[in-house]
gemmi code that builds the backbone of each chain (N, CA, C; Angstrom):
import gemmi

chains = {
    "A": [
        ("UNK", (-13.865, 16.144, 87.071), (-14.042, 15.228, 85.962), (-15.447, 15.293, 85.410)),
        ("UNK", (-15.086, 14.644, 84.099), (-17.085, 14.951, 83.693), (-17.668, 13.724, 84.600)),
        ("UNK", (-19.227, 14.355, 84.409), (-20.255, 13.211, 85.135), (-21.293, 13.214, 84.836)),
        ("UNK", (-22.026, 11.976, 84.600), (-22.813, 11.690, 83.475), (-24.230, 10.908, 84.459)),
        ("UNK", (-25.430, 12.229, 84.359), (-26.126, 11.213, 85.989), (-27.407, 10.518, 84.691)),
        ("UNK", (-28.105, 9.711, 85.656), (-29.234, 8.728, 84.929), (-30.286, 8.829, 85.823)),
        ("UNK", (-31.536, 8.856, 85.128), (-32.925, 8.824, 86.388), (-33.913, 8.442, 85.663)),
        ("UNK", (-34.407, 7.221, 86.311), (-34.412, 7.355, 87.208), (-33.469, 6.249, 87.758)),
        ("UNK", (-32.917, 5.932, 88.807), (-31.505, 4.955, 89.455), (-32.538, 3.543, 89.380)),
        ("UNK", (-33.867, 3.582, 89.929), (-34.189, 2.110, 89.611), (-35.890, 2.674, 89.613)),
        ("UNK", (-36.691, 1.470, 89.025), (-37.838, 1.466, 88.449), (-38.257, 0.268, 88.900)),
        ("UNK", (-40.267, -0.031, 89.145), (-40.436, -1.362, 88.819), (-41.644, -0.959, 88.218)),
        ("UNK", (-42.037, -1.671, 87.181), (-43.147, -1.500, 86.299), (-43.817, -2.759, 86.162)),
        ("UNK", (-45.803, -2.705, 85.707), (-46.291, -3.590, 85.147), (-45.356, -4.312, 84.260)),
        ("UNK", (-45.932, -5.016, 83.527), (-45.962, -5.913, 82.596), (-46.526, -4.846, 81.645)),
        ("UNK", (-45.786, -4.468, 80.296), (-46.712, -4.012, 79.048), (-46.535, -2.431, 79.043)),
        ("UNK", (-46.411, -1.572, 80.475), (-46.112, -0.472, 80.036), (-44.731, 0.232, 79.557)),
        ("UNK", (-44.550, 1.411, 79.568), (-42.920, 1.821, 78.965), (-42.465, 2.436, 79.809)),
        ("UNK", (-41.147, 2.113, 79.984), (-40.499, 3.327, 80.716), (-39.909, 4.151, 79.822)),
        ("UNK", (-39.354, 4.918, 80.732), (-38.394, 5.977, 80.020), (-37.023, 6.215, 81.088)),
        ("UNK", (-35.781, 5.846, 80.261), (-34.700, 6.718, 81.152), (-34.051, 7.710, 80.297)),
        ("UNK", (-33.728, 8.905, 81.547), (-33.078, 9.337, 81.246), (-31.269, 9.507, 81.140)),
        ("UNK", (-30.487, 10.161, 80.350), (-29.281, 9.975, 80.618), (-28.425, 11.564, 79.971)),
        ("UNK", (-28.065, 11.698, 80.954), (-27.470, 13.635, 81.118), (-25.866, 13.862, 81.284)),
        ("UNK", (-24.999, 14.684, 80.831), (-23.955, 14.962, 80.899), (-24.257, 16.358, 81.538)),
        ("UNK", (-23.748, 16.686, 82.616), (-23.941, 17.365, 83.658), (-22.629, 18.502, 83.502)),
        ("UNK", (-21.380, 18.532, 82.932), (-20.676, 19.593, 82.672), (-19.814, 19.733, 81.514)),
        ("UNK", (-20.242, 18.483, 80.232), (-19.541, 18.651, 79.103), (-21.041, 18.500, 77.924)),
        ("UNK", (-20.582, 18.635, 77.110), (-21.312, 18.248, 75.664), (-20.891, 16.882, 75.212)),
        ("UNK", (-21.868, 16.238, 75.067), (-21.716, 14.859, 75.023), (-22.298, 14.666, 73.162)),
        ("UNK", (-21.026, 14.159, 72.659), (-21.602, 14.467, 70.807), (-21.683, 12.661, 70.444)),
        ("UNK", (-21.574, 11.994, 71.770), (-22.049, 10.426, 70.699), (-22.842, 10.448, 72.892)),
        ("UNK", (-23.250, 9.300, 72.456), (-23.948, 8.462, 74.000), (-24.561, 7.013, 73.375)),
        ("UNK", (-23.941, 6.438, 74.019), (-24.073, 4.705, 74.555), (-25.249, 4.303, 75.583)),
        ("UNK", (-26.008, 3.597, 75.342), (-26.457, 3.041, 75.953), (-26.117, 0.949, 76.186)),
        ("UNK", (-26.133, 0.781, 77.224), (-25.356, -0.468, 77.550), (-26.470, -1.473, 78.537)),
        ("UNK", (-26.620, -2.867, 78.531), (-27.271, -3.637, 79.671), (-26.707, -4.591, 79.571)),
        ("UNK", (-26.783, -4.759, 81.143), (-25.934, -5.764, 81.747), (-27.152, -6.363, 82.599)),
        ("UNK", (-26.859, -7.764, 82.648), (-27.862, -8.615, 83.081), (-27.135, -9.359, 84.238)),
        ("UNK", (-27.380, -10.045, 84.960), (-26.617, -10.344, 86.483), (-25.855, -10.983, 86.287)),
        ("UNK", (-24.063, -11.203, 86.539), (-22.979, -11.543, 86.367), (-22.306, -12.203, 84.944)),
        ("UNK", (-23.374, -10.872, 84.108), (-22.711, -10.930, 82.779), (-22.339, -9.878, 82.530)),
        ("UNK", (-21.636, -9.635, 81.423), (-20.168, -8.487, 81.011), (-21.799, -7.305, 80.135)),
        ("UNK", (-21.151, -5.768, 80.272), (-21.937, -4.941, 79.459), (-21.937, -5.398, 78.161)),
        ("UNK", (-23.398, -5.330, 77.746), (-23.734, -5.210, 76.397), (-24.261, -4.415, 75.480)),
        ("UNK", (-23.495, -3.503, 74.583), (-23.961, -2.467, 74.243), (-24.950, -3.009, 73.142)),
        ("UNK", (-26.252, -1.455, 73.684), (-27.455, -1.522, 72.995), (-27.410, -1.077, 71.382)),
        ("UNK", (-27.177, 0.535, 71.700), (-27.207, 1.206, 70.803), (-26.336, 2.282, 70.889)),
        ("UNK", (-25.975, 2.900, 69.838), (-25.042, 4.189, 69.926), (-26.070, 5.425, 69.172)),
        ("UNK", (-25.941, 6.611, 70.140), (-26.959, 7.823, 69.052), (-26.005, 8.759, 69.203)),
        ("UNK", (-26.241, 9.425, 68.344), (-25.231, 10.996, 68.096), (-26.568, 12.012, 68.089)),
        ("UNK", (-26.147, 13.583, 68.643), (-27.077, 14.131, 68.848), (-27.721, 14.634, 67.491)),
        ("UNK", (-28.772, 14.704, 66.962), (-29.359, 14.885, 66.201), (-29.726, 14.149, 65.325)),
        ("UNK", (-29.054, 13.306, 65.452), (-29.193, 11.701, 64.031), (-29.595, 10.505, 64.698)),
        ("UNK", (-30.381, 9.570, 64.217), (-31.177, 8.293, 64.384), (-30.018, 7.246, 64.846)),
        ("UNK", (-30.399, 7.007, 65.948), (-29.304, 5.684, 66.973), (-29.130, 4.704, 65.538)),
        ("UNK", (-27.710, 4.066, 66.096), (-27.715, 3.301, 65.662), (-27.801, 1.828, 66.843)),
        ("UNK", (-28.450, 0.950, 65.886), (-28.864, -0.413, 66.732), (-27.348, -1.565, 66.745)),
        ("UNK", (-27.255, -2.282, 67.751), (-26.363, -3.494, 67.612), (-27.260, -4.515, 67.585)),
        ("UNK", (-26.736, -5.924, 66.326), (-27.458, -6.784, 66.002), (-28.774, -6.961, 66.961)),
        ("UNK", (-29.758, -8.000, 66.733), (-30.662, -8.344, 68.190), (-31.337, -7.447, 69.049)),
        ("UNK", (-30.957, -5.834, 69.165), (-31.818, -5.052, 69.682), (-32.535, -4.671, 68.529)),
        ("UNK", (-33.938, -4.664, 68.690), (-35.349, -4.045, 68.503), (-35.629, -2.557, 68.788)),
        ("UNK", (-35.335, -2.075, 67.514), (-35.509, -0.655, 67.630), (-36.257, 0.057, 68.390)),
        ("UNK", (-37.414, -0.384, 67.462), (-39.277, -0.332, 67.978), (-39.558, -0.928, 69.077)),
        ("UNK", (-38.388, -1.290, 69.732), (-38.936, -1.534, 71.214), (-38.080, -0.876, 72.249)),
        ("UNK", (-36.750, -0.477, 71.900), (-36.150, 0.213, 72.710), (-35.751, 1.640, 72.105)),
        ("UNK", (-36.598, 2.802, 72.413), (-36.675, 3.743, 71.574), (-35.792, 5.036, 72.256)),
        ("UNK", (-34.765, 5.559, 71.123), (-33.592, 6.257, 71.604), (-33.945, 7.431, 71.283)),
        ("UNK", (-33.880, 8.323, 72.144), (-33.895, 10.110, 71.384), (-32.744, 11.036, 71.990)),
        ("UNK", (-31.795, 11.060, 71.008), (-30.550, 11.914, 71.748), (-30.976, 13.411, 71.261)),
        ("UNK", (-31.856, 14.379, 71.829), (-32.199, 15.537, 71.150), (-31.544, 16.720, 71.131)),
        ("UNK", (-30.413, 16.390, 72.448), (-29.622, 17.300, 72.673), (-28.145, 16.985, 73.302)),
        ("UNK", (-27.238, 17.607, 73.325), (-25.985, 17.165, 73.258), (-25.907, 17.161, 74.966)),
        ("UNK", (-26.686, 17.130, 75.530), (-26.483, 17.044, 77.027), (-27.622, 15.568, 77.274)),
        ("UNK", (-28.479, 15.300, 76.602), (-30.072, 14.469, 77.204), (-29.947, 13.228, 76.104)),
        ("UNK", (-29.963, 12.354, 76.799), (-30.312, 11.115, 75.129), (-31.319, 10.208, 76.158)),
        ("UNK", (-32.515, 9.640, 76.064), (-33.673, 8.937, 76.295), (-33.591, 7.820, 75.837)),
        ("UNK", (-34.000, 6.373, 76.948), (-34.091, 4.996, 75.910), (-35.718, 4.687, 76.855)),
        ("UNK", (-36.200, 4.606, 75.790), (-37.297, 4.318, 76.303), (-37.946, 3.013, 76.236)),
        ("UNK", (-38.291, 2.234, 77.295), (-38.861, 0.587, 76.827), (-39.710, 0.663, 76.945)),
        ("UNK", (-40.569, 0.131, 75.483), (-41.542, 0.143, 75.380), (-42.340, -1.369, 75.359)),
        ("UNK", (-43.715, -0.991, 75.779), (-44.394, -2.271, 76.196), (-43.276, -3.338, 76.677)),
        ("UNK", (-43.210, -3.063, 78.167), (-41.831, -3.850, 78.809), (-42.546, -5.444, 79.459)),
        ("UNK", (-41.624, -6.156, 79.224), (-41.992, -7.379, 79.800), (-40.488, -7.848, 80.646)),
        ("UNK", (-41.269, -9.335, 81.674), (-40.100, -9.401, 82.801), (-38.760, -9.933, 82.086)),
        ("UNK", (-38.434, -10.302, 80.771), (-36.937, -10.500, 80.444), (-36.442, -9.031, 79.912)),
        ("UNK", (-37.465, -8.057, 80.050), (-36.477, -6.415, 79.702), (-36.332, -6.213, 81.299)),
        ("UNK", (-36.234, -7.019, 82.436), (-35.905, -6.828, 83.818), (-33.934, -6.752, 83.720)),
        ("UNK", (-33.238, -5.711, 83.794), (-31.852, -5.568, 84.170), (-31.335, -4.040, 83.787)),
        ("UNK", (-30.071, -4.095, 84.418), (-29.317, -2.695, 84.506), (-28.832, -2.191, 83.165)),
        ("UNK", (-29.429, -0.854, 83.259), (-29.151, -0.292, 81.731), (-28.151, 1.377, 82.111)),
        ("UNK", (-26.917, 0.808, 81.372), (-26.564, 2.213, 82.279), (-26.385, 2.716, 80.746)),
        ("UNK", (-25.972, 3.801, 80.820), (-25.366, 4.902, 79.300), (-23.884, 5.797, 79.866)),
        ("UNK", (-23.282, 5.703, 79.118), (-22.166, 6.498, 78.586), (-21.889, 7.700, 77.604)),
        ("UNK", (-20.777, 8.413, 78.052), (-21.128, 9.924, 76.838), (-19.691, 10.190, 77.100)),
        ("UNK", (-19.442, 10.953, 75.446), (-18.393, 11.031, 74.602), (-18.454, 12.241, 74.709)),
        ("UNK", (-17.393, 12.690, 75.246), (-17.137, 14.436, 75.350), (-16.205, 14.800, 73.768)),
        ("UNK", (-16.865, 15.893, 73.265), (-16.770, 15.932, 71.702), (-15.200, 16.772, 71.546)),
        ("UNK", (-14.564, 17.358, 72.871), (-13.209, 17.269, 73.503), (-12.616, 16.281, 73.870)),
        ("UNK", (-12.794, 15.823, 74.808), (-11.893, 14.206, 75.018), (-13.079, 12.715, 74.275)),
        ("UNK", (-12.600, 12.541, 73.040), (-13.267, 11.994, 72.193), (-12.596, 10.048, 72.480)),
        ("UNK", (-11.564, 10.426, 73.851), (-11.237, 8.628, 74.052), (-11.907, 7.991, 74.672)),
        ("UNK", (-12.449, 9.114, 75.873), (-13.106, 8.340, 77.407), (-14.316, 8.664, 77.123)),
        ("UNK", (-15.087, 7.354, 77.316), (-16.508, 7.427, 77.727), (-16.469, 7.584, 79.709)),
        ("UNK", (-17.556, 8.333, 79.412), (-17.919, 8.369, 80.745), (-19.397, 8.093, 81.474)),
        ("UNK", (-19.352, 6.920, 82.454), (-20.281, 6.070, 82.468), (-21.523, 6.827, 83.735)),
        ("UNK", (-22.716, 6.683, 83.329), (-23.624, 6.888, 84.509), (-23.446, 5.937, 85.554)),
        ("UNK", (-24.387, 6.332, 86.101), (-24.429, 5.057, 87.289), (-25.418, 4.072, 86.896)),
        ("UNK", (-26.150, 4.171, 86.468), (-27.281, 2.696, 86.073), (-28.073, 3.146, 86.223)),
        ("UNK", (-29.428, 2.532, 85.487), (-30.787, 2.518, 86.156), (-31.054, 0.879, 86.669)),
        ("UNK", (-31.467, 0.564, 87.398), (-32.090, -1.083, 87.546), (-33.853, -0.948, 87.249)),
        ("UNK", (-33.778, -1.733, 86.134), (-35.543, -1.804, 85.306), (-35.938, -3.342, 86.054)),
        ("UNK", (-37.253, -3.157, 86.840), (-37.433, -4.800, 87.270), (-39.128, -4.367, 86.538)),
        ("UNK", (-39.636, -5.484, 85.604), (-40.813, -5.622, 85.232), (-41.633, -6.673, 86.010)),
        ("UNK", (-42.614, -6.391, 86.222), (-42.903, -8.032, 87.112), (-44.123, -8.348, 86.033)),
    ],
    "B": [
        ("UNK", (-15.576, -10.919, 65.107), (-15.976, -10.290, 66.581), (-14.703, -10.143, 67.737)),
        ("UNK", (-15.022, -9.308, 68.093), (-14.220, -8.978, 69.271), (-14.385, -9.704, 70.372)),
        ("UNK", (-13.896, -10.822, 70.978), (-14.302, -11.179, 72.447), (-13.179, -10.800, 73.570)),
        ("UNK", (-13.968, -10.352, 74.753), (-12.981, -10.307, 75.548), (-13.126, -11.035, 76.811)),
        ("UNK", (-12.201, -11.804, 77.434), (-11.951, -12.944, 78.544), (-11.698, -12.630, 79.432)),
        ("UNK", (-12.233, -12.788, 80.352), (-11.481, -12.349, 82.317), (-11.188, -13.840, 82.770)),
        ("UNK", (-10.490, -14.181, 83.287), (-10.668, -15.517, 84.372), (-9.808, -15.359, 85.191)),
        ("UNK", (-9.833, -15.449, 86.598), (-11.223, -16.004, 87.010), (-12.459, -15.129, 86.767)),
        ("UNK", (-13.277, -15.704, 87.575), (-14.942, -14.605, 87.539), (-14.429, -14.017, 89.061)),
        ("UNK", (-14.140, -14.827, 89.605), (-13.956, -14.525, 91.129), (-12.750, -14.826, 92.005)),
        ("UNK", (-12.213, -13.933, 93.087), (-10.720, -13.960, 93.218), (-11.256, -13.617, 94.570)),
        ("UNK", (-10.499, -14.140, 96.200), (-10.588, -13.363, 97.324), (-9.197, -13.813, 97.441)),
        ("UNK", (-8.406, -12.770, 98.397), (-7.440, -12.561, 98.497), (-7.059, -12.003, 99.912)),
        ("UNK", (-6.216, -12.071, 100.895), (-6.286, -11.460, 102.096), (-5.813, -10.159, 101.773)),
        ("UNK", (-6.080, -9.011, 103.075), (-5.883, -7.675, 102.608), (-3.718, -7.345, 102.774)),
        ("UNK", (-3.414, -6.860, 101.664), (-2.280, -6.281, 102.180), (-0.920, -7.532, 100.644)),
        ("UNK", (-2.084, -8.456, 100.283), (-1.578, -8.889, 99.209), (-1.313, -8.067, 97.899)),
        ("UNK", (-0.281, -8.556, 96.761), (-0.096, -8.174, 95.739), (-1.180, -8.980, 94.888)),
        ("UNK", (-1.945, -8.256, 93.834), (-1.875, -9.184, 92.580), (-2.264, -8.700, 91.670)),
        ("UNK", (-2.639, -9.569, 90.312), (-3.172, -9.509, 89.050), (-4.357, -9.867, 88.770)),
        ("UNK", (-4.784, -9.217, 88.076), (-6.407, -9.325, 87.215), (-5.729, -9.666, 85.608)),
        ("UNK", (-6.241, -10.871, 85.293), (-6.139, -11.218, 83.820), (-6.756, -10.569, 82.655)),
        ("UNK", (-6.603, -9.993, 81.471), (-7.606, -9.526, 80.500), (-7.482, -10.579, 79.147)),
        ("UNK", (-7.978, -11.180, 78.171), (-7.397, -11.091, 76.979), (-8.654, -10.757, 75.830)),
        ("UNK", (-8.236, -10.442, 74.406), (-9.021, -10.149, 73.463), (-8.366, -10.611, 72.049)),
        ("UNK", (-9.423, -11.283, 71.732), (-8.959, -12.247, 70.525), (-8.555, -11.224, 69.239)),
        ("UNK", (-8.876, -10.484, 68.940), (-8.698, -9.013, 67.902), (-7.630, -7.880, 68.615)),
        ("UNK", (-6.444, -8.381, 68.036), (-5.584, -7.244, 68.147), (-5.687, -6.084, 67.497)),
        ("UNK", (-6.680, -5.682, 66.877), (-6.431, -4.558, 66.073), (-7.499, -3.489, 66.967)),
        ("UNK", (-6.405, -3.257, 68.313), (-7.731, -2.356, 68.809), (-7.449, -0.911, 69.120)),
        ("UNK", (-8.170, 0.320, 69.567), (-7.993, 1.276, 69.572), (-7.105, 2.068, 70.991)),
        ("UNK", (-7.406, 0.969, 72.000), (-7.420, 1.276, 73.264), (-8.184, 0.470, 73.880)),
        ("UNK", (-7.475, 0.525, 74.925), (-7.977, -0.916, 76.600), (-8.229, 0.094, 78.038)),
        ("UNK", (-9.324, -0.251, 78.146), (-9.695, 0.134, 79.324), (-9.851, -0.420, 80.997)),
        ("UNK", (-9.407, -0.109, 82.266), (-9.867, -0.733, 83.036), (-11.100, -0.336, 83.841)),
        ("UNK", (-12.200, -0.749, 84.142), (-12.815, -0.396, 84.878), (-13.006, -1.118, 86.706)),
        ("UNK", (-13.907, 0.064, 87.336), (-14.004, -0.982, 88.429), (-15.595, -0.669, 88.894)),
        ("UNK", (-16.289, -1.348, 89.157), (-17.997, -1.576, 89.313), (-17.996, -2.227, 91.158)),
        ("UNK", (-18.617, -1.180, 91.516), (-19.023, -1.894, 92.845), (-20.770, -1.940, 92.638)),
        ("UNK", (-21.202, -2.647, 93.534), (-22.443, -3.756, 93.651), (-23.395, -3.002, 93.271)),
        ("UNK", (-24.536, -2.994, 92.312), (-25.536, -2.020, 92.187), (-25.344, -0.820, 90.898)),
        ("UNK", (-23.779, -0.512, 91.217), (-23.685, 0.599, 90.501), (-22.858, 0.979, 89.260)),
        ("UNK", (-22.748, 1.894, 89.351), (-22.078, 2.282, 87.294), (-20.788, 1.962, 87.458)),
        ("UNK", (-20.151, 2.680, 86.735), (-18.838, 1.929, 86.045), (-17.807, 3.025, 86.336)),
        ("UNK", (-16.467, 3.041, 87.296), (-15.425, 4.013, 87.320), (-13.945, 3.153, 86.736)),
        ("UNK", (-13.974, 4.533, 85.755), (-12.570, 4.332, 84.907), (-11.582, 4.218, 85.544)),
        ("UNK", (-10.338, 3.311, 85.579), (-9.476, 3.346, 86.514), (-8.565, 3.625, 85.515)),
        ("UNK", (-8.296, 3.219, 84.182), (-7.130, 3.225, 83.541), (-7.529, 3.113, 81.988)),
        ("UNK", (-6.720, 3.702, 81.267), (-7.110, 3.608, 79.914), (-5.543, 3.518, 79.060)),
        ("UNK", (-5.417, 2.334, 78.609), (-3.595, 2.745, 77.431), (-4.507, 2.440, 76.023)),
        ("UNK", (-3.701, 3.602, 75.279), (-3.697, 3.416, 74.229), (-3.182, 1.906, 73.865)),
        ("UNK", (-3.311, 2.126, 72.295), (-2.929, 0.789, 71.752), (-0.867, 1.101, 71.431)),
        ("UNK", (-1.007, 2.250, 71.126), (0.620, 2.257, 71.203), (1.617, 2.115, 72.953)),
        ("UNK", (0.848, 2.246, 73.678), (1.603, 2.043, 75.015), (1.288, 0.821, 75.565)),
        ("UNK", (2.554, 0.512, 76.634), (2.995, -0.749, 77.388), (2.079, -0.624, 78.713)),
        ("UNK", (2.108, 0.443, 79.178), (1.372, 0.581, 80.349), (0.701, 1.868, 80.900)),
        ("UNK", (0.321, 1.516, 81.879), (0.119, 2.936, 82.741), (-0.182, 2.672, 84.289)),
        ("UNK", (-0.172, 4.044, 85.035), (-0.133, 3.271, 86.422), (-1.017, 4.877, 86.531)),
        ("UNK", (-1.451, 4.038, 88.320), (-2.102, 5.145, 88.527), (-2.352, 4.633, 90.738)),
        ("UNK", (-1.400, 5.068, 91.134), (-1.464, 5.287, 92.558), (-1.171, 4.046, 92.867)),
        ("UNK", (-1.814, 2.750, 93.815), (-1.570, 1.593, 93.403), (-1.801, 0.284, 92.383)),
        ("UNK", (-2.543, 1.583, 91.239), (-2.459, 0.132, 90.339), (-1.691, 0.521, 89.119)),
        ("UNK", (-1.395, -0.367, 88.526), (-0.693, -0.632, 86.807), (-1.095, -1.264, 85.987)),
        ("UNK", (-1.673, -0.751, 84.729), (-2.050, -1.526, 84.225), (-0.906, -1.674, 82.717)),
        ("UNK", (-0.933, -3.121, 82.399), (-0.250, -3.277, 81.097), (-0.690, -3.406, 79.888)),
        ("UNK", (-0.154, -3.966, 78.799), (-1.369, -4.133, 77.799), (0.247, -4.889, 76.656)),
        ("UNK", (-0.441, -5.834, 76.350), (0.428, -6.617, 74.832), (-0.455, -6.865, 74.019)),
        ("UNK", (-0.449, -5.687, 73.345), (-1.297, -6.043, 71.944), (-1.395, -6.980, 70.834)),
        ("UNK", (0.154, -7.099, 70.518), (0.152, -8.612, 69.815), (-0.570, -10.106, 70.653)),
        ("UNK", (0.120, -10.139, 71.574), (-0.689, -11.427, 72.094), (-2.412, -11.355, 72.827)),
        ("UNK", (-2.550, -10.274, 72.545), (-3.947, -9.982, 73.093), (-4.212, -10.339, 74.732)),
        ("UNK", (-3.130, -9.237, 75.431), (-3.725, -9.901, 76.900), (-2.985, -8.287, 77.542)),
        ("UNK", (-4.122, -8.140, 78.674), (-3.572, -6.907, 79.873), (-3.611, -7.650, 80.807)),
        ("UNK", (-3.217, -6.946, 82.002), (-3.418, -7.126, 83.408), (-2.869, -5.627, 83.818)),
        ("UNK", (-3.900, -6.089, 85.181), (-4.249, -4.748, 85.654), (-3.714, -5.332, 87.677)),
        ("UNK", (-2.504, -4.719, 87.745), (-1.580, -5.106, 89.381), (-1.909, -4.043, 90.200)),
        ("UNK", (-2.784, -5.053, 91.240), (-3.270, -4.053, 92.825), (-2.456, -4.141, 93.692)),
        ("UNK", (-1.821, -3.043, 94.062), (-0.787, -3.593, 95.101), (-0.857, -3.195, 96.432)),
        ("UNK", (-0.202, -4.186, 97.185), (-0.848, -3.930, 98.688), (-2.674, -3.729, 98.695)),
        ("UNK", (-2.998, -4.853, 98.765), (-4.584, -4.697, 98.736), (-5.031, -4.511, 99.569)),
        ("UNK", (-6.471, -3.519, 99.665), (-6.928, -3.085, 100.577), (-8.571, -3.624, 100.773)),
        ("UNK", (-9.525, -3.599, 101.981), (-10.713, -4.394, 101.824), (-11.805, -3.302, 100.684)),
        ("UNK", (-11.633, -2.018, 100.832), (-12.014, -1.296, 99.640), (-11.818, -1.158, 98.655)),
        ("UNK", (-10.447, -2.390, 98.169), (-10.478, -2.568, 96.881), (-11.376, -3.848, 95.997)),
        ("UNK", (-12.125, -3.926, 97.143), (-13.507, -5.246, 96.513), (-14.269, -4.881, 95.681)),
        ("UNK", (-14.453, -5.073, 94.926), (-15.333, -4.795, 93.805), (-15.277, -5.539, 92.658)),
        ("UNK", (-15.622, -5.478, 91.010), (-15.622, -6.337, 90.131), (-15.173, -5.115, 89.236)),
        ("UNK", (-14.057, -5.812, 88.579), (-13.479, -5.337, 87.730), (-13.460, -5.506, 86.265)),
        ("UNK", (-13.410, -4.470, 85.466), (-13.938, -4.928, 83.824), (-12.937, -4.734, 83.242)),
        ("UNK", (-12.462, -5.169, 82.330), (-12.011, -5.195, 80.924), (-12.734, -4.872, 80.097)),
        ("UNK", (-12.626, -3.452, 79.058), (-12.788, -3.393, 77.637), (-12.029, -2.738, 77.064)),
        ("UNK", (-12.872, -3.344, 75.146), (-11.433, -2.432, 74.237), (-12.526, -2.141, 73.326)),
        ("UNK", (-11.629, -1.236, 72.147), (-12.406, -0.846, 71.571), (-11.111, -0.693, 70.441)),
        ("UNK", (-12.397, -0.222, 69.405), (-12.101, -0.364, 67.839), (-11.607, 1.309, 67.427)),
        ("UNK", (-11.680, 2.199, 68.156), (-11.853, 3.686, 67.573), (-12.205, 4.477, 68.647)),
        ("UNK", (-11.917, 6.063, 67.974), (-12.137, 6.978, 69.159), (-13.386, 7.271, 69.147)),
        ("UNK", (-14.522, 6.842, 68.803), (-15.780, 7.526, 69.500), (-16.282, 5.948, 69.049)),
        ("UNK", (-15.435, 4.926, 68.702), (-16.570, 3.561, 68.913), (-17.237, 2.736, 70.192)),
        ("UNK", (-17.518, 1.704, 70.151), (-18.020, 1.211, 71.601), (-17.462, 0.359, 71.654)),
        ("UNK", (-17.137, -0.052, 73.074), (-16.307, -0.650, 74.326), (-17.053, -2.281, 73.983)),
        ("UNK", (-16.120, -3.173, 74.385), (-16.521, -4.217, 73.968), (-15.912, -4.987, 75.114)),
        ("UNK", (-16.525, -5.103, 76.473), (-16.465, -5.499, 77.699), (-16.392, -6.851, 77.976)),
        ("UNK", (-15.239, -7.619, 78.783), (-15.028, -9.167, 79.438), (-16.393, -8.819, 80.750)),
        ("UNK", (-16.773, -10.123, 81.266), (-17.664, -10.356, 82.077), (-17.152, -9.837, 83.270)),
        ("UNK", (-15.693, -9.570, 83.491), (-15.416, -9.203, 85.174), (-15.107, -10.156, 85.826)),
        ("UNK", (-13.942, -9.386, 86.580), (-13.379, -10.168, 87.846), (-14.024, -9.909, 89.331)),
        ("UNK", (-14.623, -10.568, 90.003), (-14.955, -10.169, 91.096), (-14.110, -10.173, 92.578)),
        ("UNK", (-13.641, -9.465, 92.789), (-12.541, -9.357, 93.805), (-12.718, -9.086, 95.105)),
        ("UNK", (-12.635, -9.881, 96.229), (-13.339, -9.557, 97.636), (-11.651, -9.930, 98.685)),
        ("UNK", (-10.787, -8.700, 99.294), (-10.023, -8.539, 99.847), (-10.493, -8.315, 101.234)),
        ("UNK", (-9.856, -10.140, 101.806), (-9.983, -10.405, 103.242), (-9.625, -9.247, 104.353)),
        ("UNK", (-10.319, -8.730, 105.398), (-9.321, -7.986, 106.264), (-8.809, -8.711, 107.053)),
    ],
}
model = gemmi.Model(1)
for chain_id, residues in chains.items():
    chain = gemmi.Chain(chain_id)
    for i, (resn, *xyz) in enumerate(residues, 1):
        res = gemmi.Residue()
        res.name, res.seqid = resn, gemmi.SeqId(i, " ")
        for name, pos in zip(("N", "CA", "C"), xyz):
            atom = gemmi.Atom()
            atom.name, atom.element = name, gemmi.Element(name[0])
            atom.pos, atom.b_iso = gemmi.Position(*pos), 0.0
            res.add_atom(atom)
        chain.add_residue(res)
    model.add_chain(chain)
structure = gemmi.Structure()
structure.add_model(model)
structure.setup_entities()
C-alpha cells in the first residue's frame, strides 16, 4: 500500500522560533497533500491543501504567513511554523493524494509540535 | 458547512462483544465516507471507505454502512478484540481530491 512518512515524529521548540516538517510519499506521486491538526481529543482539522507546483490553498482562520507550505515536488510538501508560540503546541499530521487512486488519502503518522 | 457527529466520545466494552460506532453528517451531498482508526500518539489507518452510491462495505471483521439521505454510518466490530482499542474517526468529503471533513472520534477500550 502507499505510505506517506513525516519528520520529524515530534519536536520541542523555544518560544518564537520555526519549525519545519516534513511530509513524503515514499512509493507513489502524490499530486494534491493535506496538511491537518488535531489538538487533544478534538476531531482533525484541516489546515491547508497544496498541489505540487501551485500556492496552498488556506482554510478560513489559518495564517498563511505563519504556517508556510511548500509542495515543490510531487513526493515532499513542507509546513513550516513560523515564529511558533505555546498555542501552535499539537499534532500536525499530512495526507497525499495519489494522482492514480485520486479517492484515498493516505495519512502520515504525525508530527507532535510542543512549544514551551 | 459540513459537520460531522460521533457519540459517544467514549465506549468500553468487554472483549468478544458485538457492536456499533455511530457516524452522522448534516450535508448529504457527499462524495464518500470514510472510516478511520487512530491509536494513541499516532496517524490515521484507513479501515473503510463507501462511496456515496453504496450501502456498505466490509472488510474482515468490520462493516461499515452508510445512508446518505439520512446522514448517518456505522461502522460493526464484531467479536471484539482488546487490539481493537483505539479511537475511531469518521469523515466525508465533498469530491475526489477534496478534504475530509472529520467527527471528533469514538474512543473504544475492549475489556479482556
Amino acid at each position: 500500500g502507499a505510505v506517506v512518512s513525516q519528520h520529524p515524529s515530534w519536536v520541542i521548540c523555544k518560544s518564537g522560533t520555526s519549525v519545519k516538517i516534513e511530509c513524503r510519499s515514499l512509493d507513489f506521486q502524490a499530486t494534491t497533500m493535506f496538511w491537518y491538526r488535531q489538538f487533544p481529543k478534538q476531531s482533525l482539522m484541516l489546515m491547508a491543501t497544496s498541489n505540487e507546483g501551485s500556492k496552498a490553498t488556506y482554510e478560513q482562520g489559518v495564517e498563511k504567513d505563519k504556517f508556510l507550505i511548500n509542495h515543490a515536488s510531487l513526493t515532499l510538501s513542507t509546513l513550516t511554523v513560523t515564529s511558533a508560540h505555546p498555542e501552535d503546541s499539537s499534532f500536525y499530521i499530512c495526507s497525499a493524494i495519489s494522482g492514480s487512486r485520486q479517492e484515498t488519502q493516505y495519512f502520515g503518522p504525525g508530527t507532535r509540535l510542543l512549544v514551551l | 458547512k459540513q459537520e460531522v457527529t460521533q457519540i459517544p466520545a467514549a465506549l468500553s466494552v468487554p472483549e468478544g462483544e458485538n457492536l456499533v460506532l455511530n457516524c452522522s453528517f448534516t450535508d448529504s451531498a457527499i462524495y464518500n465516507l470514510q472510516w478511520f482508526r487512530q491509536d494513541p500518539g499516532k496517524g490515521l489507518t484507513s479501515l473503510l471507505l463507501i462511496q456515496s452510491s453504496q450501502r456498505e462495505q466490509t472488510s474482515g471483521r468490520l462493516n461499515a454502512s452508510l445512508d446518505k439521505s439520512s446522514g448517518r454510518s456505522t461502522l460493526y466490530i464484531a467479536a471484539s478484540q482488546p487490539g481493537d482499542s483505539a479511537t475511531y474517526l469518521c469523515a466525508v468529503s465533498t469530491g475526489a481530491n477534496s478534504k475530509l471533513t472529520f467527527g471528533k472520534g469514538i474512543t473504544l477500550s475492549v475489556r479482556p
